[in-house]
C-alpha positions as CSV (number, residue, x, y, z in Angstrom):
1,X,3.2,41.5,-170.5
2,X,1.7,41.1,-173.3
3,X,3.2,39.5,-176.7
4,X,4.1,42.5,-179.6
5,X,3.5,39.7,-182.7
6,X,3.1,41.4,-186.0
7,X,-0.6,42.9,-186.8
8,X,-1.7,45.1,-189.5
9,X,-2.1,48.9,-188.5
10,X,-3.8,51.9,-189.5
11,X,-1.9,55.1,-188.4
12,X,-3.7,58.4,-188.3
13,X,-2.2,61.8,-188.1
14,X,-4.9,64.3,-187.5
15,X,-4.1,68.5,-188.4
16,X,-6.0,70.7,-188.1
17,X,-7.7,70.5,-191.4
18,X,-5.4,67.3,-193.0
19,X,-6.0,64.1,-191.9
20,X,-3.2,61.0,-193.6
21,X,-3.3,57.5,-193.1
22,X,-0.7,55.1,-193.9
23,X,-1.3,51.1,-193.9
24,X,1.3,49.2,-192.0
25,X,2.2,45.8,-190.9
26,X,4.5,44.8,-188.1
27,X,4.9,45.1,-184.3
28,X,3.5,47.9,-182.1
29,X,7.1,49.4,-181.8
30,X,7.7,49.4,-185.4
31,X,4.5,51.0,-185.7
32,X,5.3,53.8,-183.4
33,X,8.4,54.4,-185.0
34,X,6.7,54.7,-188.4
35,X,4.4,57.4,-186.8
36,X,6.9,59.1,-185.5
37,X,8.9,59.2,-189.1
38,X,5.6,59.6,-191.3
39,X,5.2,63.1,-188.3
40,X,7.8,64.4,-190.1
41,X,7.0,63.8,-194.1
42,X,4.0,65.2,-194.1
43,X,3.1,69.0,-194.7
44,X,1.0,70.2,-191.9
45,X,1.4,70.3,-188.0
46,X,0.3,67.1,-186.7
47,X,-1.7,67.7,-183.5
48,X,-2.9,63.8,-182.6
49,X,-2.1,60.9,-184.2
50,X,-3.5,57.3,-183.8
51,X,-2.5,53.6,-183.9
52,X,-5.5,51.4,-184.4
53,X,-4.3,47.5,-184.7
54,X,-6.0,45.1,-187.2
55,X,-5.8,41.5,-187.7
56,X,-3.0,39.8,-186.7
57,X,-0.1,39.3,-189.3
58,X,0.9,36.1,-190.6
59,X,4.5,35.5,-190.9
């Protein structure tokens, strides 16, 4: 398995005519939950969202 060390992330949340992106940095799981939180904050359906991984994160 791999290792979840911290990276920078880009998550997308796609509507059908809103897109949002919101920076983050931490692990992959941290990121998901984000997602999942950031689902419910914004103000349109979200239909697909995305989790696109950046440089790794120092510490």
């Amino acid at each position: 398995m791999k290792a979840n060390n911290p990276h920078h992330w880009h998550i997308w949340l796609y509507g059908s005519r809103c897109t949002f992106v919101e920076r983050f940095t931490g692990r992959l799981d941290e990121a998901l939950d984000a997602a999942d939180q950031l689902e419910s904050q914004v103000g349109f359906v979200v239909l697909r969202f995305e989790i696109i991984r950046g440089a790794r994160a120092t510490e």
